[in-house]
Structure formats: C-alpha cells, structure tokens
C-alpha positions as CSV (number, residue, x, y, z in Angstrom):
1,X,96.5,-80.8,88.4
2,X,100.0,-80.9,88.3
3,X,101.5,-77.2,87.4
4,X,105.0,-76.3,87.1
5,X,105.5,-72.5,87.8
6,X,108.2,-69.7,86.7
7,X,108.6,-67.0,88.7
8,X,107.9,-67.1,92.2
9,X,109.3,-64.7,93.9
10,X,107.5,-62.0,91.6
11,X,104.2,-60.6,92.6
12,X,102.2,-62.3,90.5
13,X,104.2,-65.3,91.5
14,X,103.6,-64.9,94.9
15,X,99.6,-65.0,94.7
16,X,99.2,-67.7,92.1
17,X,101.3,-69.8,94.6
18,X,98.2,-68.9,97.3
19,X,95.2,-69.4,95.1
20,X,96.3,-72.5,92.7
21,X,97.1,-74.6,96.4
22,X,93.9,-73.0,97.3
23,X,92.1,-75.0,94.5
24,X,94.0,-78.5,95.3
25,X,96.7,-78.0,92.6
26,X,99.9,-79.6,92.9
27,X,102.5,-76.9,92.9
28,X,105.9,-76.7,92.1
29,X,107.5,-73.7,92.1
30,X,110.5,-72.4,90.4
31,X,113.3,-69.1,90.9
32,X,116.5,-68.5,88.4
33,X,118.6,-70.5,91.5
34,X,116.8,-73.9,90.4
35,X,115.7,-73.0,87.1
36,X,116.8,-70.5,84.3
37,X,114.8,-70.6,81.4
38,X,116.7,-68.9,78.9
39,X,118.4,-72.4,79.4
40,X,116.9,-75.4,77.4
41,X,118.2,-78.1,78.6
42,X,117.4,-77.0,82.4
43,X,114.3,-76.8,81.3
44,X,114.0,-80.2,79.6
45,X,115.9,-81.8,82.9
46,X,113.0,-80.0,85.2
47,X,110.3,-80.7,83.3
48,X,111.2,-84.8,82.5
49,X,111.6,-84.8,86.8
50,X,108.4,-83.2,87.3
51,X,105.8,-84.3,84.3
52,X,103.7,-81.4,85.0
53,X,100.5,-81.3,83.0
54,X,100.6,-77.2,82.9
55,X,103.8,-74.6,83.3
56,X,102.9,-70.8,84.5
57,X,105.4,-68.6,83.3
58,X,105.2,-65.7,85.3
59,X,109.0,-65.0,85.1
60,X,109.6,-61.7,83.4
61,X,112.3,-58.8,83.3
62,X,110.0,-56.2,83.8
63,X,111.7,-53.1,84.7
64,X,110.1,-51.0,82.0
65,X,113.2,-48.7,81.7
66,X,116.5,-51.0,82.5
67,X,114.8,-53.1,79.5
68,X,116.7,-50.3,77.7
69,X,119.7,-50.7,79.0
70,X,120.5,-54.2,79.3
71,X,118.4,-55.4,76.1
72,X,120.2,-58.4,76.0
73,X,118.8,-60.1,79.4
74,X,115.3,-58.1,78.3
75,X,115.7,-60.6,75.2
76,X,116.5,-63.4,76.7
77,X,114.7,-63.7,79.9
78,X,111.3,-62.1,77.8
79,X,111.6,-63.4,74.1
80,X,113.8,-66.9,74.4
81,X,112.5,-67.7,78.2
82,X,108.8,-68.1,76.5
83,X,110.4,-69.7,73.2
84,X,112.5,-72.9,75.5
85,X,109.3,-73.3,77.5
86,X,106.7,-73.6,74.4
87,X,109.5,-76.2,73.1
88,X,109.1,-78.4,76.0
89,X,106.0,-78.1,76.3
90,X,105.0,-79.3,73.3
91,X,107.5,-82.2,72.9
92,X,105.9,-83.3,76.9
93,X,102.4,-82.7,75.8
94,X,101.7,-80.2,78.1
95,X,100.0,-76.8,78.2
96,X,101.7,-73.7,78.6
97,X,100.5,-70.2,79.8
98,X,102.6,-67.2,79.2
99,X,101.7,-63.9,81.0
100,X,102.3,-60.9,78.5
101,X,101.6,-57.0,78.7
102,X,99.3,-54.2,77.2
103,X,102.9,-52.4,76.3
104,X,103.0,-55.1,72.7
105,X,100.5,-52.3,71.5
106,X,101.7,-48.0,70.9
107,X,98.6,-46.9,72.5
108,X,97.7,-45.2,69.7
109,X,93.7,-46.3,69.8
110,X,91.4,-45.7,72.9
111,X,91.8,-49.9,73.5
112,X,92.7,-52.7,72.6
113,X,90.9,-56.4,71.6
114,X,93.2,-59.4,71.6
115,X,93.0,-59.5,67.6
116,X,94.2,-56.0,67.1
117,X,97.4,-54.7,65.5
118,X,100.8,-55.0,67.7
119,X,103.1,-52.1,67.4
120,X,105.2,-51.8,70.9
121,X,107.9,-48.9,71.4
122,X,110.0,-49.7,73.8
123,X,112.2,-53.1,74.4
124,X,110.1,-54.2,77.1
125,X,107.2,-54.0,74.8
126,X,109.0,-55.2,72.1
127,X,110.7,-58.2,73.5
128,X,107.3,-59.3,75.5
129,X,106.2,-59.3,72.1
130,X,108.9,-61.7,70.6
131,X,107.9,-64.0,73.5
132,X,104.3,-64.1,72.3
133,X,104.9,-65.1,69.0
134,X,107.7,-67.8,69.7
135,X,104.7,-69.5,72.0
136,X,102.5,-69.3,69.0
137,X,105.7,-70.7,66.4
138,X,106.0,-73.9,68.9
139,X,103.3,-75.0,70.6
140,X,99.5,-75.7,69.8
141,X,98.2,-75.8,73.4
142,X,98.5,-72.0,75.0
143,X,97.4,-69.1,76.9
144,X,98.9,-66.1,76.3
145,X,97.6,-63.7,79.3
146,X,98.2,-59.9,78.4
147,X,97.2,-58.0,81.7
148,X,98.6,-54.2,82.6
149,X,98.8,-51.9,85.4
150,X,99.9,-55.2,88.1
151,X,100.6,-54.6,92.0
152,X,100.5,-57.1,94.3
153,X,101.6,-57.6,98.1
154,X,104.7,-58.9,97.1
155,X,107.0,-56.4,95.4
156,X,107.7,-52.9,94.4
157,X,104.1,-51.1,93.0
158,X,102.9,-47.5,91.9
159,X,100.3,-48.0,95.7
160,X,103.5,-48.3,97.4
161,X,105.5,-45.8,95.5
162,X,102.0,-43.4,95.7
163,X,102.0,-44.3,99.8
164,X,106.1,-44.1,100.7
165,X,106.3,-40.8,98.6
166,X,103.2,-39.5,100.7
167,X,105.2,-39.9,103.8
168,X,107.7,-37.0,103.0
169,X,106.1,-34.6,100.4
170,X,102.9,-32.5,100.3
171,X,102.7,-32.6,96.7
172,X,103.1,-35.6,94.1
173,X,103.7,-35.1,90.5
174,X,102.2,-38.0,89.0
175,X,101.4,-38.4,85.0
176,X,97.9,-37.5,83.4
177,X,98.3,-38.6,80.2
178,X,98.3,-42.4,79.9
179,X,95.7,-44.6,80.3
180,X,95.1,-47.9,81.4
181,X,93.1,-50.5,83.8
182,X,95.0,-51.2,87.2
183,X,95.3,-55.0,87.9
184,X,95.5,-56.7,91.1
185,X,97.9,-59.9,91.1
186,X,95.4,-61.6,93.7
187,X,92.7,-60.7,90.9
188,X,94.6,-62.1,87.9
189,X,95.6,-65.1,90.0
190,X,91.9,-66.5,90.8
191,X,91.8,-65.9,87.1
192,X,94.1,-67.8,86.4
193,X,93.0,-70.7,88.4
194,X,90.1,-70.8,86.2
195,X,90.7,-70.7,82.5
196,X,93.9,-73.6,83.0
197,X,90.4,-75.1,83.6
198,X,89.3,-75.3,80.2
199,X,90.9,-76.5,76.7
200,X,90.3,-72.6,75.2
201,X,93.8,-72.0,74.3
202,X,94.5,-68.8,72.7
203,X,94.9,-65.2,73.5
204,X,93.5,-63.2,76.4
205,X,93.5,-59.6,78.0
206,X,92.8,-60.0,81.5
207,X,92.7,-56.9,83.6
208,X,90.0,-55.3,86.4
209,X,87.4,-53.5,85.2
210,X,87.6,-50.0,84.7
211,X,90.6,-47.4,83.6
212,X,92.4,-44.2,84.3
213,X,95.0,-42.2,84.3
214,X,98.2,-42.8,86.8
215,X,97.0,-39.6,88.3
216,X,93.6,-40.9,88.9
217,X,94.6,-43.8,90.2
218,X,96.8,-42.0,92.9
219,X,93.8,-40.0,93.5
220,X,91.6,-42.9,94.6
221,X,94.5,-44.6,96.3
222,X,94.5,-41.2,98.5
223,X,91.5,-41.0,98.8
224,X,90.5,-44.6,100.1
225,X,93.3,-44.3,102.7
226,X,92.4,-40.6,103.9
227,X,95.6,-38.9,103.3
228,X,95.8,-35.5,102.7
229,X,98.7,-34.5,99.7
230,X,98.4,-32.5,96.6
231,X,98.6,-34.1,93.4
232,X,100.0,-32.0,90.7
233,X,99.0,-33.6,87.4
234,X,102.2,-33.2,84.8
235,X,102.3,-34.4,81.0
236,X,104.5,-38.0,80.1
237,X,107.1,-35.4,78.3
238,X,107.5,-33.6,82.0
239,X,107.9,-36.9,83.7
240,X,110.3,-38.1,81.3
241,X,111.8,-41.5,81.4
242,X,114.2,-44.0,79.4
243,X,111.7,-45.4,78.0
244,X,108.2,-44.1,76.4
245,X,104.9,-45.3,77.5
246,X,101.9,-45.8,75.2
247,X,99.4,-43.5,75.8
248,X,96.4,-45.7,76.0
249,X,97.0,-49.5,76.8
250,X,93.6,-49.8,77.9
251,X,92.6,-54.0,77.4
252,X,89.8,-54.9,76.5
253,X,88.6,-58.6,77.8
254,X,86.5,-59.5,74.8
255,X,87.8,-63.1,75.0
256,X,87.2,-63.5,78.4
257,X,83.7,-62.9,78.3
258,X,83.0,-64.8,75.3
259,X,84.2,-67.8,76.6
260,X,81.7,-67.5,79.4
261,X,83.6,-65.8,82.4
262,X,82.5,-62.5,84.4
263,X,84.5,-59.3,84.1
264,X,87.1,-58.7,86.8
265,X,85.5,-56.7,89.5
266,X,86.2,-53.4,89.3
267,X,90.2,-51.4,90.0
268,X,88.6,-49.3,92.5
269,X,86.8,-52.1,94.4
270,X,90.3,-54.5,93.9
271,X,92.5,-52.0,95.2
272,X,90.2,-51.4,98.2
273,X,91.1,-55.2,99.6
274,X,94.7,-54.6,98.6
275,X,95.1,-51.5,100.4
276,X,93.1,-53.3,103.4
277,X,95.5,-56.4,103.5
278,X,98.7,-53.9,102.8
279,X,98.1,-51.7,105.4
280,X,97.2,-54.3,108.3
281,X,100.1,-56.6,107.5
C-alpha cells in the first residue's frame, strides 16, 4: 500500500515509519520543510505527485500548555491541518487517518467510549477537537485514532522527564490526581499497521491496557529501572500549569475490540521494552 505520512519527525512519526516498511508499505514521509498542511494547495500538489491510497496524519502541535499561548498555530496546525487533508482525500479517493487525543473529553466520568459526550477545556483539547469534526464534515472514508499518555524513543516524554529529573533530586513531585492509560508510540504504531487493513472507518480509542495516575506511572518507571528517589505525590492545583488537565481521560477501546482486534498489552509490560531499548541505545 501506498501511504503518504504527516509528521515524521514526531515520536509517533518516527515508529510508524519503522513498522509500516516493516509490513511492505510504500512510505513516503513528510516534515513542515516539504509539506505544510495548514496549506491546501501543497497538499493537493503532494498528493496529485504521489497518488497515495492512505495519508497518516500524525502531525500535531502538541505542547499542551504553548497551545495557550499561541492559539492561532494550535488552530491551524490541529483544526485546519486535518480539515485540508480530509479535502484531498476525498476529492483523490483516498483514506485518511487522523490521530486525535483523550484531552476532546473534561474528564469528568471515570472513562470514556468513542460515542460519549466531548467537552475539552483547554485549546489543545479544543482545537484537536475542531480537527475531528472537519474529518467527519469532508470525507466518508476515516479513522480518527484518539490515543493518550504517548512516549516514544524519539522525543521529549514524562520516562525521560521522570529519568533526567532522577539524576539531580532525591525527591520528585509528580501529580496524583489525573488519570489515564500510558501509550507506547511502538504500540500504537503496530496498531496502526493493522486497522488501515480493513474498510472499518470510524472512530477509535487506542491506548495500552491499564491506567494510573502520573504518580503511579513514575512509580513503576522507578521501580522497573531500580532507582532509588522519593516521590512526593502533590494535587493538579499544586502543580499548577497554563493549562488544566482533565482529571480522568481514561479510553476505553470498545471499538477496537468489537471489530475483532486484541487489547494493547498492558502499560506496565509496554513500558518495560521501552525502557529496555531507551536505556541500551
């Protein structure tokens, strides 16, 4: 299959690049130096060249908190990215699948199925959203992947945050208080590579198995790489940020399942073989 793909340099990027040659695809690979997509008409010029028969678009703006700062790229790269891509897609006849986040819901309910009610409070949330629904305005043949929680080899992660900080301090402050299921990019990838697979377009959440708490999650990072540091669990109002953070964003993969696929293996068990390859590179 021939697969055009947004994003590469991200984490997620990164992977999919690894598993999709794994399994024979045709790859072609894009950055913002040979392809912005908050651009139409580069978009119509790269797809008419290429004729793929699938785009990725794992291109993003993810920094949770610059989202509120610099709205406008947030919107753009986020919201009208996803909306130019759907509109070649569809006039090229050609499928589309748009990774999203568990921040389109307020984490006001333990979890979340793919059907239930959006409510996001923050821009990043908000304009991830926007993107979503623009797929859905212009094109028939989509998969919108909402995942949560992602590290990856490639790029800046709470592991590597949790690990560097470890380096310097005997005690962490980490946040207690929001929940969610940690996701690694290698996971989601080999995902991925299977449901562009099939014709069952729609909406997914696709996420390892399992949740916690960010302070849990340090916890078992610590503890599956024997360091010694006290973690002092603190509330989200202690460890205040620009931008607030739904309390529960926990996903659940309903979708996934139904459609015949096997749960993600577990966060624990995922971030063991991270830790393995990040540590011995």
């Amino acid at each position: 299959m021939k697969i055009l793909l947004t994003g590469r340099n991200g984490m997620l990027g990164n992977d999919l690049i690894e598993i999709l040659k794994g399994s024979n695809h045709e790859i072609i690979s894009t950055n913002t130096s040979n392809l912005d997509i908050t651009k139409l008409n580069e978009i119509h010029e790269k797809v008419d060249e290429v004729n793929p028969e699938i785009i990725i678009n794992s291109a993003a703006y993810t920094d949770v908190d610059g989202c509120e700062i610099k709205k406008n790229l947030a919107y753009n790269v986020n919201a009208i990215g996803p909306k130019n891509l759907a509109i070649v897609a569809n006039k090229s006849n050609c499928s589309l699948v748009h990774i999203s986040t568990d921040y389109v819901f307020d984490g006001n309910q333990k979890s979340y199925a793919e059907e239930d009610e959006t409510n996001p409070i923050n821009v990043y949330g908000k304009t991830k959203l926007e993107g979503e629904l623009f797929v859905k305005e212009n094109l028939n043949n989509y998969f919108i992947l909402r995942t949560a929680w992602l590290y990856g080899l490639h790029g800046s992660n709470f592991v590597k945050t949790m690990l560097n900080l470890s380096k310097n301090n005997n005690e962490i402050a980490v946040v207690n208080d929001q929940y969610g299921s940690p996701t690694f990019t290698r996971d989601l990838s080999i995902a991925i590579s299977k449901i562009i697979e099939t014709d069952n377009y729609g909406t997914y959440h696709i996420t390892n198995s399992g949740n916690c708490t960010w302070y849990d999650f340090a916890k078992e990072i610590f503890k599956q790489t024997n360091i010694d540091v006290t973690l002092k669990a603190v509330t989200s109002e202690e460890f205040s940020r620009p931008a607030p953070r739904p309390k529960y964003s926990i996903l659940n993969n309903k979708n996934w399942k139904k459609i015949g696929f096997k749960p993600l293996r577990s966060y624990k068990e995922a971030l063991k073989e991270y830790l393995s390859l990040e540590l011995n590179e």
